[in-house]
ZAMARGU-4260 file (C-alpha; in steps of 0.2 Angstrom, whole numbers, plus 5000, padded with zeros to 4 digits):
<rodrens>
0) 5000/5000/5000 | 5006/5019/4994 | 5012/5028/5009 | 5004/5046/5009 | 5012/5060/5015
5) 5003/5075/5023 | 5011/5091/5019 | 5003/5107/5029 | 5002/5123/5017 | 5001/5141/5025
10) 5004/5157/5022 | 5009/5173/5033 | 5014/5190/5022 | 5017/5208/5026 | 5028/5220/5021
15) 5034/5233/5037 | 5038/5251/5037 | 5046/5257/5051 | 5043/5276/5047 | 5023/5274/5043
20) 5011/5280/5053 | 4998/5268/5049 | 5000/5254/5062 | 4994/5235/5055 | 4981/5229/5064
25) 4970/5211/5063 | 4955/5221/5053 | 4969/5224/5037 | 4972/5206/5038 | 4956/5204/5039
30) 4952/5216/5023 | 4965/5209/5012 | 4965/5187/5016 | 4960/5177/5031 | 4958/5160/5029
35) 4957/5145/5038 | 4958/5125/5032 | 4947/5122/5017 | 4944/5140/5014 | 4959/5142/5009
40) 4959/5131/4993 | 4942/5140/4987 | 4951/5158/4987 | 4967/5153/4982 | 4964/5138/4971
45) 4967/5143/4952 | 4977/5159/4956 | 4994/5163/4951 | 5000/5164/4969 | 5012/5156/4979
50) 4999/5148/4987 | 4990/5144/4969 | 5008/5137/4966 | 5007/5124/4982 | 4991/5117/4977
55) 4994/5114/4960 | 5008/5105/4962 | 5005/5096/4977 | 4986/5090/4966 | 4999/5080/4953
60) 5007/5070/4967 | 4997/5053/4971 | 5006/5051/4989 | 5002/5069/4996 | 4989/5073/5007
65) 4986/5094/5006 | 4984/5099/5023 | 4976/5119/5022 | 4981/5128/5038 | 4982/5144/5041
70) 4984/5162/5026 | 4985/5178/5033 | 4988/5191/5021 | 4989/5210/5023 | 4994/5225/5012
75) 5011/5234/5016 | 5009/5245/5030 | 5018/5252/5043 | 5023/5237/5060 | 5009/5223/5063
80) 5001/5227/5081 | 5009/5214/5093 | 4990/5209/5098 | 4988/5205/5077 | 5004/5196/5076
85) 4999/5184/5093 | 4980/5183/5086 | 4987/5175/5069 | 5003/5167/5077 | 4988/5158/5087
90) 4980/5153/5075 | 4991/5145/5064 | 5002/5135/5078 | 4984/5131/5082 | 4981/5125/5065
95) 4998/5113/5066 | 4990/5104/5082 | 4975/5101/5074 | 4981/5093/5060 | 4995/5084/5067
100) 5007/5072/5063 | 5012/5082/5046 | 5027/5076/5035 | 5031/5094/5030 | 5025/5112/5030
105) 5024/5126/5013 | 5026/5142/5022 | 5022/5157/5010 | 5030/5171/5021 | 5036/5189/5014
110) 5053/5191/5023 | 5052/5210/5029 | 5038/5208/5043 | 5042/5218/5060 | 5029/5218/5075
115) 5029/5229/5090 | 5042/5225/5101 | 5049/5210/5088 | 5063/5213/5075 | 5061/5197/5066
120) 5045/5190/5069 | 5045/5179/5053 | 5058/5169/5062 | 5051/5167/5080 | 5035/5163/5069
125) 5047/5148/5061 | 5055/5143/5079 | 5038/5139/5086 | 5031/5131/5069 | 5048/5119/5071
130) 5043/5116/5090 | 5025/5108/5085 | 5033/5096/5073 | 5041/5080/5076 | 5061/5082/5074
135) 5068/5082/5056 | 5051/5089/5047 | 5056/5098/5035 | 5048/5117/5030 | 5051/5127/5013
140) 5046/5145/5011 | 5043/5157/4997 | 5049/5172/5001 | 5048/5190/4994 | 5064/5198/4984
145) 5062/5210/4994 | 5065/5201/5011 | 5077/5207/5027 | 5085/5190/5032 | 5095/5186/5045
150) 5108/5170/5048 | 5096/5161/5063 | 5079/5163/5051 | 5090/5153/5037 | 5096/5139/5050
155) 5079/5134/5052 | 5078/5124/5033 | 5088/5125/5016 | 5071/5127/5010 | 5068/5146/5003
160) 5063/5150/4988 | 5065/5167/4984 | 5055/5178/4969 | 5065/5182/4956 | 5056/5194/4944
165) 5051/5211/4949 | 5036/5215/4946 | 5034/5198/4955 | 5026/5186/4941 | 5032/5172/4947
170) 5025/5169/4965 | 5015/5155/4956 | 5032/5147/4951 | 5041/5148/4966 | 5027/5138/4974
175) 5028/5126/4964 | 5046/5125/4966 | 5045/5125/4986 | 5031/5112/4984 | 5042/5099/4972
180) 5057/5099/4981 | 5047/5096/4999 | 5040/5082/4992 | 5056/5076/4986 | 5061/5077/5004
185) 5046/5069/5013 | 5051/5055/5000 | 5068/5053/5002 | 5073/5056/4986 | 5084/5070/4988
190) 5095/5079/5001 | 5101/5098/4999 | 5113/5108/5008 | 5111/5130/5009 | 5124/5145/5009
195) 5120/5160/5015 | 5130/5178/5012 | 5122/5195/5020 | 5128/5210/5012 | 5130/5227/5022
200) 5119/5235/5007 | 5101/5242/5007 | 5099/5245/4987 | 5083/5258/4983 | 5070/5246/4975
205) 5068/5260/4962 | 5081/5251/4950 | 5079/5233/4955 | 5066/5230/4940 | 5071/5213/4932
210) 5068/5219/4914 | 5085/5228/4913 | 5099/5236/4925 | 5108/5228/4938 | 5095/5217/4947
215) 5092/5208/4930 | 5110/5206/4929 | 5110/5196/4944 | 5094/5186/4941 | 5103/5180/4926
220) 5118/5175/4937 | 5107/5167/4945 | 5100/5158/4935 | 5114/5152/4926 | 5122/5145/4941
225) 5104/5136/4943 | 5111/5127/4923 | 5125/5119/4934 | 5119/5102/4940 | 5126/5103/4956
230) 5115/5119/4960 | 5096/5118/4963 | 5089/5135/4967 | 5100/5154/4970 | 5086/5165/4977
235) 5094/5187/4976 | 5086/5196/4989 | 5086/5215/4988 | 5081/5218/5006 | 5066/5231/5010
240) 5076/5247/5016 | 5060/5254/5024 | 5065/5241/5040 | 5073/5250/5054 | 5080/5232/5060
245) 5096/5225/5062 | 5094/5212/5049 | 5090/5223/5034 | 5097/5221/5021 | 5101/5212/5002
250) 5107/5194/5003 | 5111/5179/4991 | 5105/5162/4998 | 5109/5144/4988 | 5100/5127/4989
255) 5114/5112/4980 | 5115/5097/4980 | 5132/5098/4988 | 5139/5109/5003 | 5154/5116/4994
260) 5145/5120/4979 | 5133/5131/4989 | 5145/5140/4999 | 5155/5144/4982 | 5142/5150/4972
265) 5136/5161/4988 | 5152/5170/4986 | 5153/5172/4969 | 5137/5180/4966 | 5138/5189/4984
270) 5154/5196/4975 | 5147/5201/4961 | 5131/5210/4971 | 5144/5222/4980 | 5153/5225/4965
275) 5136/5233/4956 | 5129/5241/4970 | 5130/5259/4963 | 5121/5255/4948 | 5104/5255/4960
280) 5107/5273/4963 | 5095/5283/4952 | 5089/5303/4952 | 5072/5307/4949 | 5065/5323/4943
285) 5050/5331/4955 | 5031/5329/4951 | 5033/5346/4940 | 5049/5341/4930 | 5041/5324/4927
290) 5024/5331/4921 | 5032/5344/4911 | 5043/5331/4903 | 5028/5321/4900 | 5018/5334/4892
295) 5036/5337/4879 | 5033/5318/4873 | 5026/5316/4856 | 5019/5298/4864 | 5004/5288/4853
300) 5001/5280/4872 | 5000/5285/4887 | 5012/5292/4897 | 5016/5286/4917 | 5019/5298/4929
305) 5022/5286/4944 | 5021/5293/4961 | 5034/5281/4969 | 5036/5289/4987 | 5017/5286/4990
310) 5016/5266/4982 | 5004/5258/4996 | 5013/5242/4989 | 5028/5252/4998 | 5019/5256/5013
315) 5013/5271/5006 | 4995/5278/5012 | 4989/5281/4994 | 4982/5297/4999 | 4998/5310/4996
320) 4992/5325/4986 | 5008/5335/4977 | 5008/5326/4960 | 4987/5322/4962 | 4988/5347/4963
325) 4999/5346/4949 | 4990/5337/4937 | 4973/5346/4943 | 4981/5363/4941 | 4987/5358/4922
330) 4972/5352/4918 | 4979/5341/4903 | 4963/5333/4893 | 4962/5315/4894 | 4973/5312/4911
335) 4968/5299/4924 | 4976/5299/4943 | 4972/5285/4954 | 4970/5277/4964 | 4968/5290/4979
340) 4963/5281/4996 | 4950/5293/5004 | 4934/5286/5011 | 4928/5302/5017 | 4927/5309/4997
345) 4919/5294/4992 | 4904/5295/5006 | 4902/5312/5000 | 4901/5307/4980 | 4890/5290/4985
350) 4876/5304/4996 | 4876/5316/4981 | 4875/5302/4968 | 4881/5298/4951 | 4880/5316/4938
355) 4880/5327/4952 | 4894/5339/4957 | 4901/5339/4975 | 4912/5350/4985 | 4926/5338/4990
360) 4944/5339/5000 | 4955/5325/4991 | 4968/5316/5000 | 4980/5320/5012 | 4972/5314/5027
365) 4983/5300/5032 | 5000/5309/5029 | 4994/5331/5029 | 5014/5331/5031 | 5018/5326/5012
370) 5005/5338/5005 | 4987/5345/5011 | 4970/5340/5005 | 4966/5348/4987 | 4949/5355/4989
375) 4939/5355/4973 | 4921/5354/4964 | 4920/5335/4955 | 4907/5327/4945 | 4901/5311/4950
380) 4903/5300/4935 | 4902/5281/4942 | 4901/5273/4960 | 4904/5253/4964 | 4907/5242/4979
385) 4929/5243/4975 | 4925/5221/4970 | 4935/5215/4955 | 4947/5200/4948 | 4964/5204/4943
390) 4968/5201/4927 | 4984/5201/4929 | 5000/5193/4926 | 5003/5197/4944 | 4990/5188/4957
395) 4980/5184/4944 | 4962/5179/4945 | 4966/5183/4963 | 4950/5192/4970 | 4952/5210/4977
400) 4942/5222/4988 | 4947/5240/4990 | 4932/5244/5001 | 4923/5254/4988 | 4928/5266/4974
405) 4919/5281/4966 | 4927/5290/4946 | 4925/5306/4947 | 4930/5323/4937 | 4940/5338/4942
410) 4940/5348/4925 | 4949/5337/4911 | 4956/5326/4925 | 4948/5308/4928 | 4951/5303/4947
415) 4948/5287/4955 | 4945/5287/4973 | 4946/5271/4984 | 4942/5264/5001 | 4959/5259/5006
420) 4978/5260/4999 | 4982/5248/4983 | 4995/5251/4973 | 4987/5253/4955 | 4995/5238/4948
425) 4980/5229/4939 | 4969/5239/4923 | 4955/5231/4931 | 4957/5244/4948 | 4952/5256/4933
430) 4939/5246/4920 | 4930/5240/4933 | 4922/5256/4936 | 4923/5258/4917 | 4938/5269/4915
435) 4949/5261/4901 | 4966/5268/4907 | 4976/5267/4886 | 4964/5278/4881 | 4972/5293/4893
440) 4986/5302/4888 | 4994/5306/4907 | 4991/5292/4920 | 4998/5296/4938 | 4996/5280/4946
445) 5002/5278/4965 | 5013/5263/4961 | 5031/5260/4958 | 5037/5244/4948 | 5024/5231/4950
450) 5011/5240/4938 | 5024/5236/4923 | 5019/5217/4921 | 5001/5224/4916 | 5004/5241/4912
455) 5018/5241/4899 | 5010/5235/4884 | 4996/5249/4888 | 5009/5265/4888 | 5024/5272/4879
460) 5034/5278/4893 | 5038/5277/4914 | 5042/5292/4922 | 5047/5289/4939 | 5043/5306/4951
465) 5052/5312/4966 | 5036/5318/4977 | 5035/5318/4995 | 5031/5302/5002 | 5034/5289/5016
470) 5042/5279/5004 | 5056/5290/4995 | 5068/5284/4985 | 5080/5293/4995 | 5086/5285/5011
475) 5094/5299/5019 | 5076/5304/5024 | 5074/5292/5036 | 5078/5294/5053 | 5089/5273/5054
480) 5090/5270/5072 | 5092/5251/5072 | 5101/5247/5058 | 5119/5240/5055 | 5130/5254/5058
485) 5139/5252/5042 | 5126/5251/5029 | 5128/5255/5010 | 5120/5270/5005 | 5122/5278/5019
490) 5139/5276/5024 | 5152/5267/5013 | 5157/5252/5022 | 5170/5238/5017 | 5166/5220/5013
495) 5176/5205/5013 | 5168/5187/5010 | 5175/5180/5025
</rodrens>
């Protein structure tokens, strides 16, 4: 008789900004993905997640039992409440005693959580998983590109999986990775061994893209080390330089087949990493410079004005004003901002209904400190519940809620509001309410480089902006208290492989 193996899937993801205001708490969990046992295979079944990933691969193997546990998902933000972390750290080491006697544990974490009072609570989170399971089960991860990793959250498994595209397009692949080689494991058919290198280097995401520049040039590293038979998976993490923590930072981690081909290829491509790093540094122009520049192009598409420093998928609050009083005061026909978080506005345009004018105050509410409310007269042109389906290639099918949405008019500017911060990174923020974005000749979008898998075939150029936000591109704006003391770009410290 076929021994079956019973392999737990879970998942745990945010993304921490030490300098936000906006505190996470178990309601923007709640709003984004909460899901427990089977639920978890209805809202995640069919997506192109990581998650999506786990199932599908784990559905092709006869001898596994898929196990749905806990998935907790919530949009970047600023430090997850200590009482959200212990309410879903409950939850899921409740889950594991439930199901008991698992063979192996998928783990879909982010990498660059921080709770109140806890630097690394991704890896207290793997400690207590490892304490629930009998000794040797093994756990493999996903883990974002843009994940702070220390040394003692790697000793816990060989087994991460890190994205490697940005815009991150394949999550779904990475799952399935994480799931083939855990069941290799569970199996015996394979053993693997892991090197790890932490660089003293917090790059700007900016100019990590994977399309071109020097993060693709390390993905391809990457992936030509992966061609070597010896070598299984190389995961580049940039880090997420928004962590106040002593274990931010970029890193190279390395699954092979042997120990000393690990720990080689660690140090050639942590070599290589360091050698490049001033190629992340970019300069932007400022939310002016970048529209007048925009308004110079000859362009048969649109054009993208993208409001980086505010990117909710950055932590920003989606509601920052200075490029949103720009674009109002140029008054350029057949330009589209969005999405703008402001509930309040969108309570206002719901009472006076679709066709009316209404007296509104846009936007900065969250963060009055990177630019004041606009006040103007809109026209209501279309209201709905803030429901739709990416279309993606990012999350794709994956179902989305921004907690209602209204398009309204400020002169020749189209405007969508929404209920809470999403980066625009799917068209169908925008056709849902039946505003077809390639048809607009100026798009200011609050995103920074994750709209580009969807976005690029729709427009002719990306202008990056330098407005004010909690997410700048520059560093120096942040007050580190925590971080190693010699970190590159803020100071310019040595590194040495050993």
């Amino acid at each position: 008789m076929m021994k079956t193996y019973r392999i737990g899937i879970a998942f745990f993801y945010h993304e921490s900004h030490s300098f936000s205001p906006l505190k996470t708490e178990i309601s923007d969990f709640k709003n984004e993905g909460y899901f427990k046992g089977k639920q978890i295979v209805k809202a995640y079944k069919g997506t192109k997640t990581e998650v999506g990933g786990f199932l599908d691969q784990l559905s092709k193997e006869k001898d596994i039992e898929i196990v749905p546990l806990l998935c907790a998902a919530a949009t970047p933000s600023g430090i997850v409440s200590k009482e959200a972390y212990m309410m879903i750290e409950e939850d899921m080491l409740t889950s594991i005693q439930q199901a008991s006697n698992l063979d192996g544990i998928l783990l879909a974490l982010h990498g660059a959580m921080i709770v109140e009072d806890m630097f690394d609570p991704e890896e207290v989170l793997m400690g207590k998983i490892k304490s629930q399971l009998s000794p040797g089960t093994p756990i493999a991860t996903t883990l974002d590109m843009h994940a702070n990793l220390s040394e003692k959250m790697m000793g816990y498994t060989p087994y991460h999986f890190g994205f490697k595209t940005y815009p991150h397009t394949d999550m779904y692949l990475q799952g399935i990775n994480a799931a083939r080689i855990l069941a290799e494991h569970v199996r015996g058919d394979a053993s693997y061994y892991s090197a790890f290198r932490k660089l003293p280097m917090m790059p700007p995401s900016i100019n990590m893209r994977t399309e071109e520049g020097p993060m693709k040039e390390m993905i391809d590293l990457a992936f030509k080390m992966e061609s070597k038979e010896e070598i299984a998976n190389v995961s580049v993490f940039g880090g997420f330089p928004y962590s106040d923590i002593p274990m931010a930072g970029a890193s190279v981690h390395v699954i092979g087949r042997n120990k000393k081909a690990a720990e080689d290829t660690a140090d050639f491509l942590a070599k290589q990493y360091w050698d490049i790093r001033e190629e992340f540094i970019v300069k932007l122009p400022s939310a002016k410079e970048g529209l007048q520049l925009a308004l110079s192009l000859n362009a048969d598409k649109p054009v993208v004005l993208a409001d980086i420093s505010d990117n909710p998928l950055s932590c920003g609050s989606g509601d920052t004003t200075l490029l949103l009083r720009e674009m109002i005061e140029a008054n350029v026909p057949d330009s589209l901002f969005g999405a703008l978080t402001d509930p309040q506005s969108i309570k206002a345009c719901t009472n006076a209904g679709v066709n009316q004018m209404v007296q509104l105050n846009l936007g900065g509410k969250t963060s009055p400190e990177f630019g004041l409310p606009v006040p103007v007269i809109a026209k209501v042109i279309a209201l709905s519940d803030g429901v739709f389906c990416n279309t993606g290639p990012m999350n794709k099918h994956l179902r989305v809620d921004v907690k209602g949405a209204a398009h309204i008019q400020v002169g020749e500017v189209d405007i969508l509001l929404i209920g809470r911060p999403m980066s625009a990174n799917d068209p169908q923020l925008f056709r849902h309410i039946g505003i077809e974005p390639k048809n607009k000749k100026i798009l200011g979008l609050k995103a920074k480089n994750h709209f580009r898998a969807a976005f690029d075939p729709l427009v002719s150029k990306v202008i990056y902006v330098d407005a004010p936000g909690v997410s700048s591109n520059n560093l120096l704006n942040f007050n580190y208290q925590n971080i190693p003391e010699n970190m590159w770009p803020l100071k310019s410290p040595t590194y040495s492989l050993h």
